[in-house]
C-alpha positions as CSV (number, residue, x, y, z in Angstrom):
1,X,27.4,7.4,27.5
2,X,28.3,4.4,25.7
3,X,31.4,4.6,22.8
4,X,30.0,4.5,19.6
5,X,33.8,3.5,18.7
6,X,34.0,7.1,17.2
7,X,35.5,9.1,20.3
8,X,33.6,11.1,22.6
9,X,33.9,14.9,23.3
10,X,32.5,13.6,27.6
11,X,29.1,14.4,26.8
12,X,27.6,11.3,24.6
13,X,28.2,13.3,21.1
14,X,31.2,11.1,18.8
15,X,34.0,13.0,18.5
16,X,33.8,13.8,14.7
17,X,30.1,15.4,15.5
18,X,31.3,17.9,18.8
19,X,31.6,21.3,16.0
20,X,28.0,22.7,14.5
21,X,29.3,22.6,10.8
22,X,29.5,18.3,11.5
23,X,26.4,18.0,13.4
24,X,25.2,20.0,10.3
25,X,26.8,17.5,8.0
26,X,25.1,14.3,9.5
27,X,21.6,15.9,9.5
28,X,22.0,17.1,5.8
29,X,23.1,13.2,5.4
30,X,20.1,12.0,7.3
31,X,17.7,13.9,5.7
32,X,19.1,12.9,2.1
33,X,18.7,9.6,2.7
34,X,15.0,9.9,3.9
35,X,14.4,12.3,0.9
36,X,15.6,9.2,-0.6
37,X,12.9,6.8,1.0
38,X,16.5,4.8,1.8
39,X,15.5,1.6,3.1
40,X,19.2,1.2,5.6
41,X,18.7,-0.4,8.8
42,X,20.5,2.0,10.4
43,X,18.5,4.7,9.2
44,X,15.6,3.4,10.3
45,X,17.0,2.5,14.0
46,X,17.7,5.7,14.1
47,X,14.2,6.9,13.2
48,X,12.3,4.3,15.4
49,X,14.5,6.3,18.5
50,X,13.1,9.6,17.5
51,X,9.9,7.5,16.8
52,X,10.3,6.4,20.2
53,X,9.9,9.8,22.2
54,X,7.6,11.5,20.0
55,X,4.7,8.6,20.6
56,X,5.7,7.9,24.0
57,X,5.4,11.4,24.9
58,X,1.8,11.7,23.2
59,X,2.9,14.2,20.3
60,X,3.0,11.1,18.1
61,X,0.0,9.0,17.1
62,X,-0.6,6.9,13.9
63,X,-3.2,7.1,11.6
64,X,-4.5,4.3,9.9
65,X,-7.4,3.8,7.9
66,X,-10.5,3.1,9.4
67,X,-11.3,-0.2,7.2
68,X,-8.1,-1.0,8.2
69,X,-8.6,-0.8,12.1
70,X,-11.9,-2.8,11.5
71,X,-10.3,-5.6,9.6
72,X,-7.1,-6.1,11.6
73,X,-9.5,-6.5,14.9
74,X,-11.9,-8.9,13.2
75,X,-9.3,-11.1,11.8
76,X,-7.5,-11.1,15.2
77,X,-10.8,-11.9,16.8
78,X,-11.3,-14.5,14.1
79,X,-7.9,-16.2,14.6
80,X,-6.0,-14.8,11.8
81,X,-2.5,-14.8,12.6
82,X,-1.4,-11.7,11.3
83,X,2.0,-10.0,10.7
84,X,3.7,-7.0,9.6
85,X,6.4,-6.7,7.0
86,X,7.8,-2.7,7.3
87,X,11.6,-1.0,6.3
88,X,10.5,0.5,9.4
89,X,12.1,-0.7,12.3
90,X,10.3,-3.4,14.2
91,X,10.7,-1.0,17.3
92,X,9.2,1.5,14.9
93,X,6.1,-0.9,14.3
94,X,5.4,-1.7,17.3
95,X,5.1,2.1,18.5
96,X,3.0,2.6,15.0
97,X,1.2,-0.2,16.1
98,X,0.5,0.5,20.3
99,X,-0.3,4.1,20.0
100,X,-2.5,5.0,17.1
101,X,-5.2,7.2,16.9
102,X,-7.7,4.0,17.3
103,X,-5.8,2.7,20.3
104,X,-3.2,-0.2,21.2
105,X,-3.4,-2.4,18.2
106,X,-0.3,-4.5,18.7
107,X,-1.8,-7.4,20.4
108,X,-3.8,-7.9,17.1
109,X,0.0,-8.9,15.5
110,X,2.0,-11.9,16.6
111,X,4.8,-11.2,14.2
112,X,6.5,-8.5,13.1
113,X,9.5,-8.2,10.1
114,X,11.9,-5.4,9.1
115,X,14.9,-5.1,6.5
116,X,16.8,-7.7,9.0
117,X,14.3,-10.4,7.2
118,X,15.1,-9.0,4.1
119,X,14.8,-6.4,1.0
120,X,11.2,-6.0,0.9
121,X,11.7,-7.2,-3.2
122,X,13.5,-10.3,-2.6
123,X,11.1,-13.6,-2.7
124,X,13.8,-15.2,-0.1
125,X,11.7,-12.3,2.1
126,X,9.2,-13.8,2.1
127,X,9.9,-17.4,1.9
128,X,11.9,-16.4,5.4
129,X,8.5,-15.0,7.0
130,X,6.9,-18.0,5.8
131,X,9.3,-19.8,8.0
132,X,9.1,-17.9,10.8
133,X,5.4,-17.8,11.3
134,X,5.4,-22.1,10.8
135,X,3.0,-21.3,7.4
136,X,3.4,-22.5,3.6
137,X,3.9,-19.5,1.9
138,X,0.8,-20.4,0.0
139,X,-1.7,-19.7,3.1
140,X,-0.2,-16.4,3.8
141,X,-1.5,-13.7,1.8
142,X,0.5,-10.5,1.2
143,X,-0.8,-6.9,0.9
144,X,0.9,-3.7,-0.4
145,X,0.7,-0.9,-2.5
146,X,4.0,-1.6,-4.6
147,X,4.5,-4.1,-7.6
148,X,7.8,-5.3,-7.3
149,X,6.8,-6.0,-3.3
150,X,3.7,-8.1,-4.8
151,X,5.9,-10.1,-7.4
152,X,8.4,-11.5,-4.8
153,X,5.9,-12.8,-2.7
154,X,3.8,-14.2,-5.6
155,X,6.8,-15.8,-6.6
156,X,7.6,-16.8,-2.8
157,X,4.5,-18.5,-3.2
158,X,2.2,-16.2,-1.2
159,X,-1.1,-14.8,-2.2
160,X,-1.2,-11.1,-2.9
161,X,-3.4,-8.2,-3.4
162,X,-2.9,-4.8,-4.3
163,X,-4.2,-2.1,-1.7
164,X,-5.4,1.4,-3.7
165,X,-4.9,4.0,-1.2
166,X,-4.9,7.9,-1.9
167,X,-1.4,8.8,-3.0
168,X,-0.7,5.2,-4.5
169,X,2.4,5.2,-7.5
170,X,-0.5,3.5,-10.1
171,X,2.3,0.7,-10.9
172,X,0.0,-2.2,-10.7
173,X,0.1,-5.4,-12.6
174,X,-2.6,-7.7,-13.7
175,X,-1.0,-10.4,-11.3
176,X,-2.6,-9.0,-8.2
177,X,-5.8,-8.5,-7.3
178,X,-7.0,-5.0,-6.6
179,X,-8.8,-4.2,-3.6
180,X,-9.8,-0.3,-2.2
181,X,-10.6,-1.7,0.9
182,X,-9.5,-4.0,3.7
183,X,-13.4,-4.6,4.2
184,X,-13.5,-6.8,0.8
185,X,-11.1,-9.5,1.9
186,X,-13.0,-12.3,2.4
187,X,-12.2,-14.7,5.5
188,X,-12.6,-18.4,5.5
């Protein structure tokens, strides 16, 4: 087992987590923080490992919508370099990504960006995946569901345009266009 640092009881388990009553104390932590929608890196390392077996094992598959699966192989096909920008892990994406419910998708993304990029609210974000795909910020354009996610890259210099799912917190400005479906975005 590798040392965490922490001490090990000889079996992989730190030290400080060998009784019930601190295992019990960690996962009451964890699941606070996910309660939380917490956006640590560490959190989400840890979830892309549970992520991990769960979809390599086949009791895991993502679901995405189906306008969505039908736009992110056209604009592959097309030549669209597209990325992903998640507080999920990047390992997390790319299992999200390879074993959805509409097959292996990740050879559709060249790029893939997690809280190590960034906050997801900060414009340097986004001016830092502009960089690291080689793009002004101004040919890359941005989708989400949340506001204050749309007004850093609008003021990274990206285009943006709010995505209306089910279940969408109905925060949106009038900065962003609205779209209901990946189908209406127009390619050039």
């Amino acid at each position: 087992a590798r040392d965490s640092g922490l001490g090990s009881n000889g079996e992989g388990v730190p030290a400080n987590l060998a009784s019930d009553s601190d295992r019990a104390a960690w996962v009451s932590r964890i699941h606070a923080l996910m309660d939380a929608d917490a956006k640590q890196t560490g959190l989400k390392w840890l979830q892309g490992l549970i992520w991990d077996e769960g979809y390599r094992s086949g009791e895991l598959k993502s679901v995405f919508f189906s306008d969505a699966v039908e736009s992110i192989r056209l604009w592959h096909q097309s030549g669209l370099r597209l990325r992903i920008y998640s507080s999920g892990s990047i390992a997390a994406q790319r299992l999200f990504f390879a074993y959805s419910d509409s097959g292996d998708l990740m050879g559709c993304l060249e790029g893939y960006h997690d809280t190590t990029t960034g906050p997801k609210r900060a414009v340097a974000s986004y001016r830092a995946i502009a960089e690291a795909a080689g793009l002004p910020a101004s040919e890359i354009l941005f989708l989400s569901d949340i506001t204050e996610e749309l007004d850093a890259a609008l003021e990274a210099g990206c285009q943006t345009a709010w995505v209306v799912r089910p279940g969408n917190n109905p925060g949106q400005t009038d900065r962003h266009p609205t779209i209901w479906s990946f189908a209406e975005i127009q390619i050039s």
